[in-house]
Backbone as CSV, one residue per row, in Angstrom:
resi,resn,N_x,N_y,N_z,CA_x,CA_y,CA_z,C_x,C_y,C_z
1,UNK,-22.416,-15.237,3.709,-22.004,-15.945,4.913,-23.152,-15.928,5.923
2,UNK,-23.250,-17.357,6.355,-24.425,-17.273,7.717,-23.779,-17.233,8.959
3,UNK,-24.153,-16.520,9.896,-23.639,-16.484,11.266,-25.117,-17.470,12.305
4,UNK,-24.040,-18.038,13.293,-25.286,-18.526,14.544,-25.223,-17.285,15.236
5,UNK,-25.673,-16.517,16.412,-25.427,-15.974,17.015,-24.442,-15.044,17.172
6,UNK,-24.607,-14.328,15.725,-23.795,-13.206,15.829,-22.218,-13.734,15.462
7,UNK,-22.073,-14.738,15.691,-20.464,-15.066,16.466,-19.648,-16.227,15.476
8,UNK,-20.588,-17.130,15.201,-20.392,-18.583,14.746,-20.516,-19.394,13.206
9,UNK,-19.409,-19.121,12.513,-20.054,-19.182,10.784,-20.882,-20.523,10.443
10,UNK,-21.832,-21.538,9.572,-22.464,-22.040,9.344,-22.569,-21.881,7.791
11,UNK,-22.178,-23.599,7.274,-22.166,-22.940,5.802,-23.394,-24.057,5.039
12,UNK,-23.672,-23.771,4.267,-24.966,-24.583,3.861,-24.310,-25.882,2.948
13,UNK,-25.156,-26.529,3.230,-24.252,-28.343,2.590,-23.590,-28.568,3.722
14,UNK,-23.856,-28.360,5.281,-22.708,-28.709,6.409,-23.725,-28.429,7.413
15,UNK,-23.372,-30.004,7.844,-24.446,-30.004,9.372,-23.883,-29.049,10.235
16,UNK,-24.547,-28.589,11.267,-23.470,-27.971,12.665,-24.299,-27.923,14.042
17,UNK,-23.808,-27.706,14.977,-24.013,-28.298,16.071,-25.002,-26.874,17.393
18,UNK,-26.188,-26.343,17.604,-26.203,-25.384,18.416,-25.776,-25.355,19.371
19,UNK,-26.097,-24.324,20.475,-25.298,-24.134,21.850,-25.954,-25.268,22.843
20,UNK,-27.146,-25.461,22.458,-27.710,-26.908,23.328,-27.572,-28.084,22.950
21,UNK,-26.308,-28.444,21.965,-25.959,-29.636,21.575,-26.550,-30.366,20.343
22,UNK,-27.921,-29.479,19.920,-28.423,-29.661,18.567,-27.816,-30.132,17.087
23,UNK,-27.977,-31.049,16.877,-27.254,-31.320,15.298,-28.347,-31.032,14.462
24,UNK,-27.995,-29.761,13.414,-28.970,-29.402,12.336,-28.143,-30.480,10.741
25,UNK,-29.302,-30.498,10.237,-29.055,-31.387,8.925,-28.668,-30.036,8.097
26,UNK,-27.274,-30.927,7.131,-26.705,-30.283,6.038,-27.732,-29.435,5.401
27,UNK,-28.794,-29.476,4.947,-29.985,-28.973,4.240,-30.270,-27.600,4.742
28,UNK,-29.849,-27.091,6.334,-30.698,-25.968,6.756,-31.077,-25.051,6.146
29,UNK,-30.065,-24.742,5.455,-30.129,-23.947,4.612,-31.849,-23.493,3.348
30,UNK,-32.092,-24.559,3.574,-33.688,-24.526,3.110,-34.873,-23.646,3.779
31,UNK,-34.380,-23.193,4.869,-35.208,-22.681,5.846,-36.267,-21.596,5.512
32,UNK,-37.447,-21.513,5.494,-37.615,-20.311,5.495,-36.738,-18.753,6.755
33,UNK,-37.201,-17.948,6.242,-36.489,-16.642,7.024,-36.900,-16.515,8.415
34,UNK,-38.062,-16.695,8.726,-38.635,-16.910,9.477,-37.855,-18.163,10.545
35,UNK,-37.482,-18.995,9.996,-37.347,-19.962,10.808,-35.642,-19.802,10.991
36,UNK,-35.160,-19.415,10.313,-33.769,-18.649,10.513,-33.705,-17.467,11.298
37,UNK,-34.463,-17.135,11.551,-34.459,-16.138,13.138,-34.869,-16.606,14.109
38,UNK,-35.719,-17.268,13.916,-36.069,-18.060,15.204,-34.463,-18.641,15.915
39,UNK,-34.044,-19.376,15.051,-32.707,-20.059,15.331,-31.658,-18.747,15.469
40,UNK,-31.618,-17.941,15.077,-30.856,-16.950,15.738,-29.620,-16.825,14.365
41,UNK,-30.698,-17.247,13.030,-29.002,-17.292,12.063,-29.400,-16.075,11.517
42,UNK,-28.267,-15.103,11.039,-28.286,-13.962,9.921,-27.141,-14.407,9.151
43,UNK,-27.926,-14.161,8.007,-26.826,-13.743,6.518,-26.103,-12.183,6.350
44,UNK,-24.695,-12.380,6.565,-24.272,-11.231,6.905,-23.339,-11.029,5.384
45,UNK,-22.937,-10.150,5.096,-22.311,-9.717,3.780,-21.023,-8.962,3.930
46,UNK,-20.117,-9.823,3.726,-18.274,-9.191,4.219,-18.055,-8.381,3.209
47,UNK,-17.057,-7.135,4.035,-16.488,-6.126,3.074,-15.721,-6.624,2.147
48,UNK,-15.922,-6.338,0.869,-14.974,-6.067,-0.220,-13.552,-6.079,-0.019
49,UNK,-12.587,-6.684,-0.643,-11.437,-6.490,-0.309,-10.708,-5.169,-0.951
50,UNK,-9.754,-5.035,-0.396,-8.984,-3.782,-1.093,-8.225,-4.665,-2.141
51,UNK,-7.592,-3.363,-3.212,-6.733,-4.310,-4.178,-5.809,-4.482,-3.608
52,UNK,-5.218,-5.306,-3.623,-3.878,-6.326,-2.725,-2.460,-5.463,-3.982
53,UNK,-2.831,-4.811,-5.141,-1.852,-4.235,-5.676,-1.363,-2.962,-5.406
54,UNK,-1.650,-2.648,-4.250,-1.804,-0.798,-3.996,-2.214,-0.943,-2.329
55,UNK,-2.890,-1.974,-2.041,-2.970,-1.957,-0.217,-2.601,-3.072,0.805
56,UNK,-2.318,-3.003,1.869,-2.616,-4.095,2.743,-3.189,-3.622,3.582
57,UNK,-4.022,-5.096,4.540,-4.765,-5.160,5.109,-4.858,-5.890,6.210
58,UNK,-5.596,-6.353,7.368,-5.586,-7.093,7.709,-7.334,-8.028,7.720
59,UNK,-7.540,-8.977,7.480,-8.734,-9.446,7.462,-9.170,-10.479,8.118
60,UNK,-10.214,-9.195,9.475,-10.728,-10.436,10.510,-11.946,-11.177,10.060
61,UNK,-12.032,-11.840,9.191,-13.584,-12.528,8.946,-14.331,-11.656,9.303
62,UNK,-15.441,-12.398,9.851,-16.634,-11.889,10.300,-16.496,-10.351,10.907
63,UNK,-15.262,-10.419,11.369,-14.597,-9.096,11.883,-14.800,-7.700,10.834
64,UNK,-14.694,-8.334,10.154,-14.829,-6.959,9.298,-12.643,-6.959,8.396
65,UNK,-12.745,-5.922,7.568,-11.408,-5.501,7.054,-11.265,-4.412,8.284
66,UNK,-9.865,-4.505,8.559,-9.435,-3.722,9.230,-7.854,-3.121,9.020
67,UNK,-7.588,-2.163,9.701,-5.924,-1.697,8.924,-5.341,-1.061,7.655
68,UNK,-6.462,-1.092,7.418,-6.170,-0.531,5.497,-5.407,0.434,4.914
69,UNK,-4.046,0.238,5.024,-2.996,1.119,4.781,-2.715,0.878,3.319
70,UNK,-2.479,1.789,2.302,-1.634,2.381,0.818,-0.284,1.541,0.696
71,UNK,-0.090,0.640,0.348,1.391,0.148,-0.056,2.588,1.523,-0.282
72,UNK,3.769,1.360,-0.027,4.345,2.649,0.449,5.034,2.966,-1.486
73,UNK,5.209,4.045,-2.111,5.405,3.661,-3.450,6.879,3.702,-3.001
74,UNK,7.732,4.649,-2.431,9.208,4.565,-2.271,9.731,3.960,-0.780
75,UNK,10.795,3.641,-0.896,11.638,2.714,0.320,11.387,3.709,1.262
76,UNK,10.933,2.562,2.644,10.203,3.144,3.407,10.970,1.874,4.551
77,UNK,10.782,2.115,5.676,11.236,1.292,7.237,10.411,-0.075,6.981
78,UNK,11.272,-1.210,7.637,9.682,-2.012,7.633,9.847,-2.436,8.968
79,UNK,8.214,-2.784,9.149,7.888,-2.478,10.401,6.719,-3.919,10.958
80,UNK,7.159,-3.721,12.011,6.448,-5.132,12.456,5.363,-4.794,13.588
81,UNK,4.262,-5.635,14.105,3.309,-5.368,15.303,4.114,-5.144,16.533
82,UNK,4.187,-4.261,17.290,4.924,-3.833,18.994,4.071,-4.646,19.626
83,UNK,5.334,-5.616,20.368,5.001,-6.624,21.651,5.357,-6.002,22.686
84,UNK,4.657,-6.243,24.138,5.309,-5.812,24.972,6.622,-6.697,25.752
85,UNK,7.136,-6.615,27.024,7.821,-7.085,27.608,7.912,-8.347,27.475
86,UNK,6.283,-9.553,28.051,5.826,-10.357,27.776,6.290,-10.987,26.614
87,UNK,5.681,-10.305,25.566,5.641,-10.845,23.871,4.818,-11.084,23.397
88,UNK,3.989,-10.116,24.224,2.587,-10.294,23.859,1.883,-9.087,22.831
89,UNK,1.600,-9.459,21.515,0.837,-8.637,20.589,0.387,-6.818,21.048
90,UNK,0.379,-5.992,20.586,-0.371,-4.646,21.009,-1.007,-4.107,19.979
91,UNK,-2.364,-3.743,20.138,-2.714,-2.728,19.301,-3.617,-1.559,20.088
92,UNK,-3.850,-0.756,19.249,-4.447,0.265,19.769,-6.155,0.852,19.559
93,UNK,-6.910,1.315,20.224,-7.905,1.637,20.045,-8.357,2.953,19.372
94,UNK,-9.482,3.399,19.497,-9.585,4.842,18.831,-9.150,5.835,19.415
95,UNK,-8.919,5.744,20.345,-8.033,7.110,21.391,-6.909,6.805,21.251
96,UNK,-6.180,5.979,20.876,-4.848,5.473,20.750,-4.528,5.092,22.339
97,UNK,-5.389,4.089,23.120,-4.768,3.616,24.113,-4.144,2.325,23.551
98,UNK,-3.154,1.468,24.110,-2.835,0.517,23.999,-3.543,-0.849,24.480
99,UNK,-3.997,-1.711,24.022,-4.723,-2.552,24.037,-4.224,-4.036,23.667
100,UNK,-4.418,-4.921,24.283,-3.655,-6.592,23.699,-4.419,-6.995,23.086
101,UNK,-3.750,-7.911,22.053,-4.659,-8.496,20.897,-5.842,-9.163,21.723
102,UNK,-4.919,-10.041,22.930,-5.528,-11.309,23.035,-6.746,-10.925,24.431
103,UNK,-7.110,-9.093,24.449,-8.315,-8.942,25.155,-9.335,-8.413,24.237
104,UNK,-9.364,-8.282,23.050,-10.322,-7.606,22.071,-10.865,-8.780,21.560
105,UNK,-12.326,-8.444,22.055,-13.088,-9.463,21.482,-13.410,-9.804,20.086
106,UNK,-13.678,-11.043,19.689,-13.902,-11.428,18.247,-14.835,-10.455,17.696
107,UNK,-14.924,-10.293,16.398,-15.749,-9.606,15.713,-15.748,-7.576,16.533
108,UNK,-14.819,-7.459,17.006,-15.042,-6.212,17.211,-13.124,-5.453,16.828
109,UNK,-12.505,-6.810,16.347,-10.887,-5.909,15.553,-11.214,-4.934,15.275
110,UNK,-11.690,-4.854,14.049,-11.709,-3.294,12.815,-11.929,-2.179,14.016
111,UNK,-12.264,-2.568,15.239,-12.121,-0.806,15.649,-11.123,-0.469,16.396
112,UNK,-9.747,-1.503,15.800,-8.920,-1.397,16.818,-7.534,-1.322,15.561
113,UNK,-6.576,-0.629,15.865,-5.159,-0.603,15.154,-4.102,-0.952,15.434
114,UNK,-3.499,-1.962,14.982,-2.060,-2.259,14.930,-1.527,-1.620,15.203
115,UNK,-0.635,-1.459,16.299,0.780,-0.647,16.755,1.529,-1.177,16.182
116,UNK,2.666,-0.411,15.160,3.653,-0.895,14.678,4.655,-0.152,15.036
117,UNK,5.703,-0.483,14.830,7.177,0.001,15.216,8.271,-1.063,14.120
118,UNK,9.253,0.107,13.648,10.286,-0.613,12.901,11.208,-1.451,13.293
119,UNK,11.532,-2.632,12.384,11.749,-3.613,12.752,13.589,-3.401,12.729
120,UNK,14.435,-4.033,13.143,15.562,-3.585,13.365,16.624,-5.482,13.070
121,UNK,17.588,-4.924,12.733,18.464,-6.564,12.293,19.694,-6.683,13.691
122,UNK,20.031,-7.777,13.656,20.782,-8.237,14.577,21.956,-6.765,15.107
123,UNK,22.299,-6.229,14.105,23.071,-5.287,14.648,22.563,-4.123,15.066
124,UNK,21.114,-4.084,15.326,20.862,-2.582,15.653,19.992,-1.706,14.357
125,UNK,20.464,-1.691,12.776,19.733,-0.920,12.236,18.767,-1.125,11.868
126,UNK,17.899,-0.572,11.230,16.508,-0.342,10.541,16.515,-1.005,9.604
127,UNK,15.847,-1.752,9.287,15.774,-2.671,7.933,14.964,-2.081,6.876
128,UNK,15.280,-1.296,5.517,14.900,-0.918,4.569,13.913,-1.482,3.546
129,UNK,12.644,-1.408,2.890,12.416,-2.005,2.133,12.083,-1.148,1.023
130,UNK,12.131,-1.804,-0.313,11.548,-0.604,-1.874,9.976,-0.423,-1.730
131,UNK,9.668,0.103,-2.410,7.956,0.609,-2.216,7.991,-0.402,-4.024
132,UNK,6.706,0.326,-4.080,5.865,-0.507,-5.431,6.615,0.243,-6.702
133,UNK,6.783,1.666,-6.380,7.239,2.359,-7.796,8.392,1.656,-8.390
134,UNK,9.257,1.746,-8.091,10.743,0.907,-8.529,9.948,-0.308,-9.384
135,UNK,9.246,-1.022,-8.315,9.033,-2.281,-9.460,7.785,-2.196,-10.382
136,UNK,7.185,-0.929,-10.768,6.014,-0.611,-12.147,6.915,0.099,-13.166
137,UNK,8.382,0.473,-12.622,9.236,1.222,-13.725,9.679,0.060,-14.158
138,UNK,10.074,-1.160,-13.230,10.612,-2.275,-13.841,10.052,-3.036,-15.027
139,UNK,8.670,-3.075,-14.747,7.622,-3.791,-15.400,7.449,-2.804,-16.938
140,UNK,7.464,-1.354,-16.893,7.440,-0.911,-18.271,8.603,-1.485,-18.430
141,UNK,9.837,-1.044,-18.490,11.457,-1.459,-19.118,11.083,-2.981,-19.722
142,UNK,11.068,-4.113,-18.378,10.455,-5.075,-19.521,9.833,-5.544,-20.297
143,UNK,8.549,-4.963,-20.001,7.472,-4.839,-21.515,8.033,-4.082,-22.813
144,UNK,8.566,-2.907,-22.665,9.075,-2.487,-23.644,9.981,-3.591,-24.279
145,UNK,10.917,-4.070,-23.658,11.760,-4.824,-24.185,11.795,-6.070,-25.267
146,UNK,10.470,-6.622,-24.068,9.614,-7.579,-24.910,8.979,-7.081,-26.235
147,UNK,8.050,-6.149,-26.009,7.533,-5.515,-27.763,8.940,-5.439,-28.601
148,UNK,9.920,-4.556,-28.094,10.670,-4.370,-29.290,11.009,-5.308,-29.982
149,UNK,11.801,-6.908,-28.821,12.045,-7.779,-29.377,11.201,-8.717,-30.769
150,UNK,10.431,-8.463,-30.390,9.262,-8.656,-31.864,9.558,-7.994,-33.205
151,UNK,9.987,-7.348,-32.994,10.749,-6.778,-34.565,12.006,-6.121,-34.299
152,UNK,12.817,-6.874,-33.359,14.523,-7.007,-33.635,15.108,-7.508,-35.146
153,UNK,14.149,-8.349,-35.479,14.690,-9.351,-36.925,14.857,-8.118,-38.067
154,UNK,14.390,-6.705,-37.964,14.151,-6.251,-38.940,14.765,-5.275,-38.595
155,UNK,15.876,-4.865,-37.434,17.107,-4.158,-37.086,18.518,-4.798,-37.476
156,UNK,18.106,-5.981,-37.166,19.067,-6.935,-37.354,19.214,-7.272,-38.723
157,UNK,18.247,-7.352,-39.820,18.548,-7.057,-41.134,19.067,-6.211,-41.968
158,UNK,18.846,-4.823,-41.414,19.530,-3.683,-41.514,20.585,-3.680,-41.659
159,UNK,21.410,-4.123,-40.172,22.320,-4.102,-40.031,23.519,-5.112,-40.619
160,UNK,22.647,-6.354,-41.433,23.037,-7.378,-41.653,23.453,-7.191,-43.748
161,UNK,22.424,-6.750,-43.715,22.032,-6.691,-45.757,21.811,-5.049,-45.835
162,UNK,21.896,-4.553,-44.933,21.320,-2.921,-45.856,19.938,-2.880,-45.809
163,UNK,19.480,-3.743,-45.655,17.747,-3.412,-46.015,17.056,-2.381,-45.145
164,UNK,16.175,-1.532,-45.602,15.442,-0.680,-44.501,14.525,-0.927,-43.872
165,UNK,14.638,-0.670,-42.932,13.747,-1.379,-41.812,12.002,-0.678,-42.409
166,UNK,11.243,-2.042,-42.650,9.810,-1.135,-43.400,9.443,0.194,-42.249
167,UNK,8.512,1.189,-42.912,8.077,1.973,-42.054,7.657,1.927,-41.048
168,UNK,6.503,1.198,-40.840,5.665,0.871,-39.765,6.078,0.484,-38.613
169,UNK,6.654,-0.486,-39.233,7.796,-0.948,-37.645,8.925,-0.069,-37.435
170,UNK,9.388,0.922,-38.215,10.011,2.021,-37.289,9.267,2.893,-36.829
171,UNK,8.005,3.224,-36.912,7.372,4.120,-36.737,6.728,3.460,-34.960
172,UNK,6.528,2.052,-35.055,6.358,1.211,-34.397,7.122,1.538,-33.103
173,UNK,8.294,1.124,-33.425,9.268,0.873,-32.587,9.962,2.535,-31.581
174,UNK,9.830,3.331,-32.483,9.971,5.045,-31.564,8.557,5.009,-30.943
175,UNK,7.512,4.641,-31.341,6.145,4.633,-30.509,6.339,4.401,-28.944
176,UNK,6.719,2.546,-28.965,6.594,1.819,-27.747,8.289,2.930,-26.779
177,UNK,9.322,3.298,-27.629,9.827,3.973,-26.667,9.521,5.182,-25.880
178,UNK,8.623,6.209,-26.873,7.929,7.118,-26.280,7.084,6.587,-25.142
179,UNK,6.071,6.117,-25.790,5.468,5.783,-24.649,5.984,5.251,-23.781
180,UNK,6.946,4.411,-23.268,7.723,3.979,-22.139,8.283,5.112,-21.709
181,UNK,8.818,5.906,-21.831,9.342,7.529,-21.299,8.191,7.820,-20.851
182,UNK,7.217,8.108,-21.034,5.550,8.318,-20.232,5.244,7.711,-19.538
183,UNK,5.289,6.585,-19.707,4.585,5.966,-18.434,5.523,5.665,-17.399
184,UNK,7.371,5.821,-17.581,7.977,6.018,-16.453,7.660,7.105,-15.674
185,UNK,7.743,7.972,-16.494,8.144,9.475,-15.694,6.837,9.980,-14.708
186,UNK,5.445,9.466,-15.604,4.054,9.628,-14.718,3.918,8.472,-13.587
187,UNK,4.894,7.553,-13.921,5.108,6.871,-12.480,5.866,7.430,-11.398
188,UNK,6.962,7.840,-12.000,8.077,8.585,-11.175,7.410,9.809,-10.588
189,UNK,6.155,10.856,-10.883,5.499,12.189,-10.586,4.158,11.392,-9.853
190,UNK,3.489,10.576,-9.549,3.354,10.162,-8.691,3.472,10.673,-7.333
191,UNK,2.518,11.279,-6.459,2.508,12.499,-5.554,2.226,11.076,-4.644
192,UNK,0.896,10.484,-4.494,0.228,9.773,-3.862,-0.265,8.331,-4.528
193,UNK,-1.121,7.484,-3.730,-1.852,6.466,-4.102,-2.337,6.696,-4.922
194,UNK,-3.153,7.309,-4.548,-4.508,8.010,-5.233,-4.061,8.256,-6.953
195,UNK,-2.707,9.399,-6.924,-2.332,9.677,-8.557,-1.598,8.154,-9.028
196,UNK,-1.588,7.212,-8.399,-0.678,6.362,-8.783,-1.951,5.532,-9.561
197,UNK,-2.695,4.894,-8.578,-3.611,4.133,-9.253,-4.708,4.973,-10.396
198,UNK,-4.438,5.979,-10.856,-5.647,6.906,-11.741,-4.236,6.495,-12.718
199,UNK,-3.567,6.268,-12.589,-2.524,5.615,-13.881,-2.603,4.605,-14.807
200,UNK,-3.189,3.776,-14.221,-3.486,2.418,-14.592,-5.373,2.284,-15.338
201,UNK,-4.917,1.933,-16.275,-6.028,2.301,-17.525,-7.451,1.605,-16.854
202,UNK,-8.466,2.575,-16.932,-9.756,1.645,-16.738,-10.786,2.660,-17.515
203,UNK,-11.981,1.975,-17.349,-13.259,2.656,-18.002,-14.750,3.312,-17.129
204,UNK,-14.776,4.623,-17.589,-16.408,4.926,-16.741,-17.519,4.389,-17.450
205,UNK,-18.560,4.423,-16.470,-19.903,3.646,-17.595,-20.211,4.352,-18.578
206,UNK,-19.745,5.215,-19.141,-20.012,5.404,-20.947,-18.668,5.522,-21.240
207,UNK,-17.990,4.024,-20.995,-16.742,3.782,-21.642,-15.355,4.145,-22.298
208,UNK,-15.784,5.758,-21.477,-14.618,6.302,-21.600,-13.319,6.069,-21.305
209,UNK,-12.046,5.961,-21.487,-11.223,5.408,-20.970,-10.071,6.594,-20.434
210,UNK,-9.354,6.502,-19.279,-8.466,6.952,-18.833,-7.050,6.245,-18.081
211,UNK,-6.277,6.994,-17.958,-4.992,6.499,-17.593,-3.906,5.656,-18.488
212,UNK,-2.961,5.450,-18.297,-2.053,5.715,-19.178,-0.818,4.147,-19.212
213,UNK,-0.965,3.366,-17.602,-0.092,2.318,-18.039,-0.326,1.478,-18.619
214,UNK,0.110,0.987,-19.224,0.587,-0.783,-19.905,-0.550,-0.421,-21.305
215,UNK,-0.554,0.310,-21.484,-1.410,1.053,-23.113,-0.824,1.097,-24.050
216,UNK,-0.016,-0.070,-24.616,1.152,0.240,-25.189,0.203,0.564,-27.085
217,UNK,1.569,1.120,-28.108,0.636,1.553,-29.339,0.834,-0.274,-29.492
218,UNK,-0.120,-0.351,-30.791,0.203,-1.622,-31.742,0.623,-1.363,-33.352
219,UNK,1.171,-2.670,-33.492,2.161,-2.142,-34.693,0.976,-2.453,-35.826
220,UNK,0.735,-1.604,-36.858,-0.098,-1.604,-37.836,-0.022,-2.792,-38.632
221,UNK,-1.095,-3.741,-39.089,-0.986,-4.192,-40.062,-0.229,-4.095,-41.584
């Protein structure tokens, strides 16, 4: 991303206009570096997002990420930004004074925090919401369900002609339930974020692999 003056995005293939009324050609972007300071542009490099499966955020552009709170895993209040009297936005600074959205200057959010307070329904109570765990126990149950269904035909024969269900696919089929008992219950023991996402299978650079969801066995040839 190019900024004019700190303040003002500028994207290359797009004329734009300086503070003295200047129209630069789509091309600027050709510039040497040199001549991009002169003009007062920097190439600035935005934070990384968080995973949107495990956090929210709020994201001021140029501002930076700011807010970066853990998705809650169990039912938790939900909660909205505190307005004042007015109805006017609040957040807070690093001392925790209270501060209005609409006096914090652009590009300086991230050093400022959302005041929140729980949100409440027409009659007065607290409005409840589920966290993430409930719905990754959901997601094994139906994956499991799905694998098994793949060799139902050969329960259902069983039960139909006598035939025995070949090995493999019973051997198969107690597999994917074990493992679904595991990867509930290490969802359900789940202390924090932190143990939640070391759950979910990935690799270090000498390809070692760790963690344990959606790893389901496969049924042998």
């Amino acid at each position: 991303m190019f900024l004019y003056k700190a303040t003002k995005e500028i994207r290359p293939g797009k004329a734009w206009v300086d503070d003295n009324g200047v129209r630069h050609p789509k091309n600027w972007n050709i510039w040497d570096d040199a001549h991009k300071k002169s003009m007062n542009i920097t190439e600035v490099t935005l934070e990384a997002r968080p995973d949107g499966r495990f956090y929210n955020w709020i994201d001021n552009g140029i501002g930076g990420i700011s807010n970066i709170k853990a998705k809650p895993l169990d039912e938790y209040n939900r909660q909205v930004q505190s307005k004042n009297s007015d109805g006017e936005y609040i957040s807070l600074d690093k001392d925790g004074k209270e501060v209005l959205d609409k006096d914090i200057k652009k590009g300086e959010e991230k050093n400022y925090t959302v005041k929140m307070e729980d949100y409440k329904d027409s009659d007065g109570n607290v409005v409840k919401v589920k966290g993430i765990r409930p719905n990754y126990i959901q997601q094994v149950k139906d994956q499991q369900s799905s694998l098994l269904a793949q060799t139902d035909w050969a329960v259902v024969r069983k039960a139909d002609t006598g035939t025995d269900i070949p090995a493999k696919i019973a051997t198969y089929r107690a597999a994917i339930r074990t493992k679904a008992t595991e990867m509930e219950k290490a969802i359900t023991d789940a202390k924090d974020m932190d143990a939640f996402i070391a759950l979910f299978v990935s690799y270090d650079k000498d390809g070692k692999k760790s963690g344990i969801l959606f790893d389901w066995p496969v049924l042998e040839e």
